[in-house]
C-alpha positions in Angstrom: 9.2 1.8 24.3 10.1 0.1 21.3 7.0 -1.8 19.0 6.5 -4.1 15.8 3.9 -3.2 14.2 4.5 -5.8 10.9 3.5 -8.7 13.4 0.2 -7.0 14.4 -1.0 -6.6 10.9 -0.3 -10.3 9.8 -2.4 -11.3 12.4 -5.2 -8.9 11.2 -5.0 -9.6 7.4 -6.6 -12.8 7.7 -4.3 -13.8 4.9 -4.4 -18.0 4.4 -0.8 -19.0 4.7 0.6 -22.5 5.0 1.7 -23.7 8.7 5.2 -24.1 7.6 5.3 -20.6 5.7 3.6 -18.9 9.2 6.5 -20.5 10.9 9.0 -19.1 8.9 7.3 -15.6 9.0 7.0 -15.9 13.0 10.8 -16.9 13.5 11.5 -13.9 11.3 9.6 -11.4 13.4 11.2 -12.5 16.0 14.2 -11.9 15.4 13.6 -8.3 14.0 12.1 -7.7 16.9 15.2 -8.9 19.0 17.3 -6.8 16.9 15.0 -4.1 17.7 14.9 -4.4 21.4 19.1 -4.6 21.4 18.9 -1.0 19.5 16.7 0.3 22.3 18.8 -1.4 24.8 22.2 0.1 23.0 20.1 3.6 22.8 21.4 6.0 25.7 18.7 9.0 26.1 18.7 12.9 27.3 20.2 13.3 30.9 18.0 15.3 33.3 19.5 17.9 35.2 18.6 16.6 38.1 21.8 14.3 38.2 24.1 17.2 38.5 25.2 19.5 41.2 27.8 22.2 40.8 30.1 24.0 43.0 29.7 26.9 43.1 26.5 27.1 42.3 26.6 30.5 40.0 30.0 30.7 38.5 32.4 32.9 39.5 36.0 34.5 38.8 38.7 33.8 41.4 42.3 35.4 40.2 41.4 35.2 36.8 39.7 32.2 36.6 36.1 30.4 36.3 36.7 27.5 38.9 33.9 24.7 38.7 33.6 21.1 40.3 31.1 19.1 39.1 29.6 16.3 40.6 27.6 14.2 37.8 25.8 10.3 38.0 25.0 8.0 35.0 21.3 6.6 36.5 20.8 3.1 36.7 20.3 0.8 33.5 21.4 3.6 31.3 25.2 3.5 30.7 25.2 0.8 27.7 27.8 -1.9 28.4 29.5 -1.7 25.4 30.0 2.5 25.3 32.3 4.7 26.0 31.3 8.5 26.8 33.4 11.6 26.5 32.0 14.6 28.7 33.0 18.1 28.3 32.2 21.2 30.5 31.5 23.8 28.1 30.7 27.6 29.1 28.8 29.4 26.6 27.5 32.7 25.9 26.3 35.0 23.1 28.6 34.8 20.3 31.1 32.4 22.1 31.9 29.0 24.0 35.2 28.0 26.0 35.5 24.4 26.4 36.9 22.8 29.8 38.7 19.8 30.2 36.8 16.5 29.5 36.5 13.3 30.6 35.6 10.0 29.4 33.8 6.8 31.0 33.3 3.5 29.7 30.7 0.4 29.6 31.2 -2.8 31.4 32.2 -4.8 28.4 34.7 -2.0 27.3 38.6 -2.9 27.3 40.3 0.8 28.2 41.8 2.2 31.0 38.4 5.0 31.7 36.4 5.3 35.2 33.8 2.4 34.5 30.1 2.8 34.8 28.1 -0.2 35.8 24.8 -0.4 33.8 22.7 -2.1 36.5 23.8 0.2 39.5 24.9 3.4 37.6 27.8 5.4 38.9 29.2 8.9 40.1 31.7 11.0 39.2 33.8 13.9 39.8 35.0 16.5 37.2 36.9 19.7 38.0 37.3 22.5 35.4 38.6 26.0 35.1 38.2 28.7 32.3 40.3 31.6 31.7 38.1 34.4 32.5 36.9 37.0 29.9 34.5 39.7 30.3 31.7 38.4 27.5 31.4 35.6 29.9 29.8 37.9 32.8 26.1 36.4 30.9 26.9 32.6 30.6 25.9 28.8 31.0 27.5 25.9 31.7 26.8 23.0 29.5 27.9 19.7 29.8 28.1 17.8 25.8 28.2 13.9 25.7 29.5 11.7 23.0 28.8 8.4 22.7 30.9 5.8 21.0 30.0 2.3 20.6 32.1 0.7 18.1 32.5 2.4 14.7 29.4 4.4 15.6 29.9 7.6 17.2 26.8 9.9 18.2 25.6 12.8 20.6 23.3 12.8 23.8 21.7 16.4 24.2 23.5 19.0 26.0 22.7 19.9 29.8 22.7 23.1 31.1 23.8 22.7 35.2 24.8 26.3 36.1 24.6 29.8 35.2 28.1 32.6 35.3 29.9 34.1 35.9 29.9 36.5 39.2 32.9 38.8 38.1 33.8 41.0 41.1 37.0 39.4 41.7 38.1 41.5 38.3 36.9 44.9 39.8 40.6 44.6 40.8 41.5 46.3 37.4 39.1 49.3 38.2 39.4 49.2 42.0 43.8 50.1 41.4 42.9 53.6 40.2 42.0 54.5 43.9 45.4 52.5 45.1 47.6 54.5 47.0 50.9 55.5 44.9 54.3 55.9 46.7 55.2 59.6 47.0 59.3 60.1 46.5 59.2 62.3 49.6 61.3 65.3 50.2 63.9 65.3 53.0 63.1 68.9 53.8 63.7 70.3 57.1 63.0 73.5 58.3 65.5 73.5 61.3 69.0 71.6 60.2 70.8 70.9 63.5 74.8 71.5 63.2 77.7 72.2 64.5 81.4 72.7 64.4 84.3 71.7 66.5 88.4 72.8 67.5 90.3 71.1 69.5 93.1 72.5 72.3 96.2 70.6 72.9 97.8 69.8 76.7 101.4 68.9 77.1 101.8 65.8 79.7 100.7 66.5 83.4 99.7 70.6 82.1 96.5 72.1 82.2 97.3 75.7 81.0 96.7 76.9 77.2 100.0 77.3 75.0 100.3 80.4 73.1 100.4 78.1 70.4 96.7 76.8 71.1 95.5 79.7 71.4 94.6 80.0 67.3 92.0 77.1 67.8 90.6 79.0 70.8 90.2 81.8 68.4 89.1 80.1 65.6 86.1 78.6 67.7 85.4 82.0 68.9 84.9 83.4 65.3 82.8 80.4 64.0 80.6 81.4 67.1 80.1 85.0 65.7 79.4 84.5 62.4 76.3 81.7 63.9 75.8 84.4 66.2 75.2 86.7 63.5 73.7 85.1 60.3 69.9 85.5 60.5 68.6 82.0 60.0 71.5 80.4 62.2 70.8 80.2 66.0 73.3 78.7 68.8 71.8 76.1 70.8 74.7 75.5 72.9 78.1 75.3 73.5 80.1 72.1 74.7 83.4 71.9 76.6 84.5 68.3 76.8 87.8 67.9 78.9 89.9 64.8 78.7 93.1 63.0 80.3 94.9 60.4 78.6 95.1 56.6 80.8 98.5 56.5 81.9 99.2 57.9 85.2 97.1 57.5 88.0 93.2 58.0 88.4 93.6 60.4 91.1 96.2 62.5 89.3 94.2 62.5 86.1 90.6 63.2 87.6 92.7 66.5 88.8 94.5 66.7 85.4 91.1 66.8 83.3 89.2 68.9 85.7 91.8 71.8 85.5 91.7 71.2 81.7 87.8 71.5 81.4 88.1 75.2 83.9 90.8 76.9 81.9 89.3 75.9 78.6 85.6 77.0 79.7 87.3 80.2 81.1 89.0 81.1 78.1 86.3 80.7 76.2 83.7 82.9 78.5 86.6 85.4 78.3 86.2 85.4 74.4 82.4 85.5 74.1 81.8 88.4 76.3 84.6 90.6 74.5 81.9 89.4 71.6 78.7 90.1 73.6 77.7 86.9 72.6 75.6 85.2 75.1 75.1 81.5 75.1 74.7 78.2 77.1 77.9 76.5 78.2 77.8 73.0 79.4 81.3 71.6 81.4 82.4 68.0 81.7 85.6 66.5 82.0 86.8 62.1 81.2 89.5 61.3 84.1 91.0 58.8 81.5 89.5 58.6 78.1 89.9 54.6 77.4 87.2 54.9 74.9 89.6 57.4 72.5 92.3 55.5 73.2 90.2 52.1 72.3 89.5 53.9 68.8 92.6 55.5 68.4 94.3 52.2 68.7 91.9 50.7 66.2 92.5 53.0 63.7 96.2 53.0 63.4 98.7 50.3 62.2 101.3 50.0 65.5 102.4 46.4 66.1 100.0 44.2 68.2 97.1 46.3 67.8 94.5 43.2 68.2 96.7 42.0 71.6 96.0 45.7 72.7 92.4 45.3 72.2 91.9 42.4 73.8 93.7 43.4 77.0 91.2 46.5 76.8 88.3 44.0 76.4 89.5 41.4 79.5 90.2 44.2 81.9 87.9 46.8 83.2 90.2 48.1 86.4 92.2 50.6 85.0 94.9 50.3 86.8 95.4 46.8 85.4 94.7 47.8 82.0 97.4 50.3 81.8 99.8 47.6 83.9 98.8 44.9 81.2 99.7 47.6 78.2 102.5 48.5 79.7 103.6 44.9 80.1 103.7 45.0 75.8 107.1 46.4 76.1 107.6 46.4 72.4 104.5 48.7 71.5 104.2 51.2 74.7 107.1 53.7 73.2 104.9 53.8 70.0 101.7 54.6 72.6 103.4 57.2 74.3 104.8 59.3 71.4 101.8 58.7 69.3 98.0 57.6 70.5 98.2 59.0 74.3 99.7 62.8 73.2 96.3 62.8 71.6 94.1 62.3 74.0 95.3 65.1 76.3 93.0 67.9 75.1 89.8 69.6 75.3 86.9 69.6 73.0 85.0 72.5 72.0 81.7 71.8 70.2 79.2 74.7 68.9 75.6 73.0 68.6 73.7 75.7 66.5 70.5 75.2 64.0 69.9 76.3 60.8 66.4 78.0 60.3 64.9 77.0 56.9 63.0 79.3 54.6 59.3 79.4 55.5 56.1 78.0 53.7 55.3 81.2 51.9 59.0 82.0 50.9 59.5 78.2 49.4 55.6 78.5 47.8 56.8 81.8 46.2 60.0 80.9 44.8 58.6 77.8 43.4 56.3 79.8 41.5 58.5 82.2 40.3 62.2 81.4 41.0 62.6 77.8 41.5 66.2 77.4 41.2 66.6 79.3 44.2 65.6 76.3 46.0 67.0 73.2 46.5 66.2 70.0 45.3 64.0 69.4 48.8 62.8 72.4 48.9 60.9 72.1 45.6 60.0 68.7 46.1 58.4 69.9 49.5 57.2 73.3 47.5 54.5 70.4 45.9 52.8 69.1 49.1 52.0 72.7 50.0 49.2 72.7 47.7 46.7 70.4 46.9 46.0 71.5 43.5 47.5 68.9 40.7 48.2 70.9 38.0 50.5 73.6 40.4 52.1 70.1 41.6 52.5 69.1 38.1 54.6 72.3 37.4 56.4 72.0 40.3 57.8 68.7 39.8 58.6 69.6 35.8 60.7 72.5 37.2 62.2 70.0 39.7 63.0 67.5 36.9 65.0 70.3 34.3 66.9 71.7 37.7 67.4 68.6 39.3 67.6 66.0 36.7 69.3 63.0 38.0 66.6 62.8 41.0 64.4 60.1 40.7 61.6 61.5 43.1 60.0 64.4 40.7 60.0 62.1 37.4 57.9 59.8 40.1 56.1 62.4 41.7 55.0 63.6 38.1 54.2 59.5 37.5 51.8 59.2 40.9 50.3 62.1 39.5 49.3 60.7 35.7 48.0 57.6 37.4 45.9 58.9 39.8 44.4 60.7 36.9 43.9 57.6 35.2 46.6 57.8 32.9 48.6 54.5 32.6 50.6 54.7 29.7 52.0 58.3 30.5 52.5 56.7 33.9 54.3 54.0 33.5 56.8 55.7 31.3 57.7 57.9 34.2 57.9 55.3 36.3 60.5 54.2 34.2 62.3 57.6 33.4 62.5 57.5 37.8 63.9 53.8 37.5 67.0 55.1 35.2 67.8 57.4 37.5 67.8 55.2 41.0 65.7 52.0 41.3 64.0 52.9 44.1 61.7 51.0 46.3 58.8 53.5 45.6 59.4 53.8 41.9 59.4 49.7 41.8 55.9 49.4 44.0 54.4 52.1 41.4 55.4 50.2 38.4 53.9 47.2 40.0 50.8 49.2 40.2 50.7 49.8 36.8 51.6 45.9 35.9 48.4 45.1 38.1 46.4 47.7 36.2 47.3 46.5 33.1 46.7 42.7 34.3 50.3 41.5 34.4 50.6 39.7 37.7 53.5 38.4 36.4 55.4 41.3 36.3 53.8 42.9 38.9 55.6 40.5 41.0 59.0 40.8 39.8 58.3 44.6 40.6 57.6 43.9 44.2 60.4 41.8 44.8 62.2 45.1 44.7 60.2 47.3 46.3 61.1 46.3 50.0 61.0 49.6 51.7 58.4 51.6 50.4 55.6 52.7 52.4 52.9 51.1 50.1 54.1 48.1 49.8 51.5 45.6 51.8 48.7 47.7 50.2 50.3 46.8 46.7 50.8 43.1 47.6 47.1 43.6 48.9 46.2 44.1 45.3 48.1 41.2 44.3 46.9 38.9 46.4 43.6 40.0 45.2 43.8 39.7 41.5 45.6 36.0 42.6 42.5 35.4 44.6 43.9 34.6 47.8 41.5 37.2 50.0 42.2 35.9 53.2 46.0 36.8 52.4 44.8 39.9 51.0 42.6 41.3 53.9 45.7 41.0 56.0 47.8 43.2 53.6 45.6 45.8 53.5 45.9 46.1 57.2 43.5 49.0 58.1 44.1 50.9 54.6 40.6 52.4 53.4 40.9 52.0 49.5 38.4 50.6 47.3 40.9 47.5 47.0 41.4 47.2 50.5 37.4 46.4 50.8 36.8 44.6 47.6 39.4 42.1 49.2 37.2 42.3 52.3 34.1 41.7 50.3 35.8 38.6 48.4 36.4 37.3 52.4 32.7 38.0 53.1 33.8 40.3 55.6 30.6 42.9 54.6 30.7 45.1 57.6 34.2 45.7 57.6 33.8 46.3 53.8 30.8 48.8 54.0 33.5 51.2 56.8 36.3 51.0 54.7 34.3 52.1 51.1 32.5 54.8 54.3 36.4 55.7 54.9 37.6 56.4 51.2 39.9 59.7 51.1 38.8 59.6 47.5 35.8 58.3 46.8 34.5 57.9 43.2 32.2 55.6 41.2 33.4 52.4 41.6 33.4 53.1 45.4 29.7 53.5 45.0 29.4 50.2 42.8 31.3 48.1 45.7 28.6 49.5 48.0 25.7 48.3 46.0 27.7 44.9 46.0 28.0 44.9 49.8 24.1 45.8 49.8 23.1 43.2 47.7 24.7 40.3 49.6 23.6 42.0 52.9 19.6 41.8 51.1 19.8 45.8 51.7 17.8 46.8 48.5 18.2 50.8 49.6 21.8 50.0 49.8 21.8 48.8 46.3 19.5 51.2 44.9 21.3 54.1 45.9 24.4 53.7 45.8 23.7 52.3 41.9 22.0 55.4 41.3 25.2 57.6 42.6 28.1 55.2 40.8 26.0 55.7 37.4 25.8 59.5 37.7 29.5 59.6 38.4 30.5 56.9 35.3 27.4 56.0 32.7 28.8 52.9 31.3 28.1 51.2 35.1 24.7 50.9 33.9 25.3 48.2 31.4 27.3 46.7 33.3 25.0 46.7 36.8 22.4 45.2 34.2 24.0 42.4 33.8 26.0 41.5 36.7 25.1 38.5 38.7 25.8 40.1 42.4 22.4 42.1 41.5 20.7 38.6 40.2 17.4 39.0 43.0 17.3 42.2 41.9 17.0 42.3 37.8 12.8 42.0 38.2 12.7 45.2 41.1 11.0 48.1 39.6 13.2 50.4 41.2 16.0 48.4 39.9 15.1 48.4 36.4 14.6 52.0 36.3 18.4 52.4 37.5 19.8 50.4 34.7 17.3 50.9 32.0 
């Protein structure tokens, strides 16, 4: 409240003054104290915090961000007609402040294009911010600073403190990747290879018997059957006999035709096999008339009116009105007769046989002592016969001076250096794999690294070429994470049980599902233990917390300093049992 003393202690002085003097000194007190009471009326005072409600109400980072929305009110009979206020969210901590966007409001009397606040009613207001996230912020205020400006006169109103920050699990991305499953360039070993060779014998028109002069395919066939028959890690499955007659002629004389074909053929061949003692599984079957080779022997070839052939193959199914309608072609039929049917008069002789692979021990022994006796596949499965990383790691460096233009060991040794924590010597095999093939798995493990490293940016230019790998919703997972969009992350995690997977479950309140996953880990390690001390502390489980602080300290020390200060364990920072974790 504002006073005038002066006119107090005229009145007490007793001092004899003329009327008209008295006058004079009475209009002039009253106008000092006008001028006075305008001041106080022009004065606008400290703002109580009362008038301010944030959202959230503790701070917290969302994909790299410190999202806030204010909601603010100028009280009644305080915004000064004639002002014009500038407020500015501003989040400070030891050593350092980040200022927000401001805003600026204006008195009733003002002339400008501001949100204006009456001074009789007062007014609300609206005011959305965002800071770029940095770790020192993890212990931090928010402030909002007013300046006032009436005129030429510019001056401050005291700062308000409406909100403490930030809650920083979001960024446990960054820590969180190291347990992210790595795409594997897989081997394509297989320990039985299924084969097979085939001859073909050669029918005159309307015969069935085997020419002298077919009889070297017979032959031939019979020999690659003996030296299956006798190689060690070769074994016959079976052997085929596929008899065939070509389409012209009748379907009576032809069913006949084939049938003889498929009988002498299978006979011959019985003939040949027990002179060998060889003893295996013949299967029989003869094709009356073999449209379908004639369809792709037609195909193939150049002859005139190939595509009018085709369709009359395509509009008719009797054959008998196929071979009437081809026949019909007049200019093409000679060319059909002396050089597409003579080949489909035959029989087919296929030898089905598998190739028996070396086995576990042989491959784990000559990987150790004779690796270029293996193939590329067989060293690159060699690795996931041990579970030991440095034997993988010498496997894979043998793999990449043997087999140097493979991609999949120079990965391999890549998934290996980031799972150890690595990123620098990861990376740079990741991109040793890209020059040699840029693969979908070598693309989703560089995105990895981006993500580690805190480059969404590229992470995503990664994953737009990693369609294909096995990884690849888990990795997106991790985006969508470090982006902030849970909901879309949760999904892309699917039922994977990583420490990212249930951080992004966490960030979606989903604590439950969160506390089986981090329970499902294949590899566990501190900051598995931290996200379970989260999940306690917003489930009020104080055991929860306690102990599983206690383990993810033990397993990495500098958790402690950071469990001291992080908001999630706010209700927690005055339990004794608490303190004596993080002290």
């Amino acid at each position: 409240m504002c006073t005038n003393y002066t006119f107090v202690a005229y009145l007490c002085a007793g001092v004899q003054l003329k009327t008209n003097d008295i006058m004079k000194k009475v209009q002039l007190l009253l106008v000092t104290m006008l001028a006075l009471l305008t001041s106080c009326a022009s004065k606008m005072g400290e703002l109580s915090p009362e008038y301010f409600t944030v959202t959230p109400q503790v701070l917290e980072a969302v994909g790299g961000k410190v999202p806030a929305t204010i909601n603010g009110k100028f009280p009644e009979k305080y915004f000064n007609k004639k002002a014009i206020v500038e407020v500015t969210p501003v989040l400070r901590w030891q050593g350092g402040e980040v200022k927000g966007q401001p805003a600026t409001f204006q008195g009733e009397k003002v002339e400008a294009n501001y949100q204006t606040i009456p001074y009789q009613m007062g007014g609300n207001y609206t005011l959305r911010t965002s800071f770029d996230y940095r770790p020192e912020m993890a212990k931090s205020e928010l402030y909002l600073d007013f300046v006032v400006r009436m005129g030429k006169k510019v001056m401050t109103i005291p700062s308000v403190k409406i909100a403490d920050g930030v809650i920083a699990t979001s960024e446990l991305v960054g820590q969180t990747l190291q347990n992210a499953n790595v795409s594997l360039g897989a081997d394509a070993f297989q320990r039985i290879i299924k084969d097979k060779r085939e001859e073909q014998i050669m029918f005159l028109i309307q015969q069935a018997n085997i020419r002298s002069n077919q009889m070297g395919a017979a032959n031939s066939f019979t020999n690659e059957v003996k030296n299956v028959d006798g190689t060690n890690n070769q074994r016959i499955s079976n052997i085929e006999i596929s008899a065939y007659a070509s389409p012209d002629g009748g379907v009576s004389l032809n069913r006949g035709l084939a049938e003889k074909r498929q009988d002498n053929t299978a006979s011959l061949i019985e003939k040949n096999l027990k002179k060998s003692n060889i003893d295996a599984d013949i299967d029989t079957r003869y094709t009356a008339q073999d449209w379908e080779g004639f369809q792709e022997l037609v195909s193939k070839s150049n002859i005139q009116d190939k595509d009018l052939i085709l369709r009359v193959l395509s509009m008719y199914s009797d054959p008998e009105e196929r071979e009437r309608e081809i026949k019909n072609i007049s200019t093409v039929y000679r060319t059909l007769a002396d050089d597409i049917l003579p080949q489909l008069r035959r029989s087919r002789l296929t030898l089905n046989y598998e190739i028996i692979g070396k086995s576990d021990e042989e491959i784990s022994t000559l990987a150790r002592n004779n690796a270029a006796q293996l193939s590329v596949e067989e060293l690159l499965y060699a690795a996931t016969l041990t579970n030991n990383a440095s034997e993988q790691e010498a496997i894979y460096t043998q793999a990449t001076r043997l087999y140097p233009n493979d991609y999949r060991a120079f990965n391999n040794l890549g998934k290996l250096a980031y799972e150890a924590g690595d990123l620098n010597k990861a990376e740079n095999l990741f991109k040793q794999a890209a020059t040699k093939q840029d693969a979908p798995e070598v693309n989703n493990n560089l995105a990895l690294v981006s993500l580690a490293k805190g480059d969404k940016a590229t992470a995503e230019q990664y994953l737009g070429k990693a369609s294909g790998a096995k990884e690849l919703s888990e990795t997106m997972g991790n985006l969508y994470v470090a982006q902030g969009q849970y909901d879309r992350a949760v999904n892309a995690f699917g039922d994977a049980k990583t420490n990212s997977a249930a951080l992004a479950q966490i960030l979606a309140k989903d604590y439950n599902r969160a506390r089986n996953t981090l329970d499902a880990v294949e590899r566990p390690d501190a900051y598995t233990s931290y996200l379970k001390a989260i999940v306690g502390a917003r489930t009020n489980n104080l055991q929860m917390v306690t102990n599983n602080l206690r383990e993810a300290i033990s397993k990495q020390p500098s958790l402690k300093q950071q469990a001291s200060t992080d908001l999630e364990f706010s209700k927690y920072f005055t339990n004794a049992d608490f303190a004596t974790i993080v002290r």
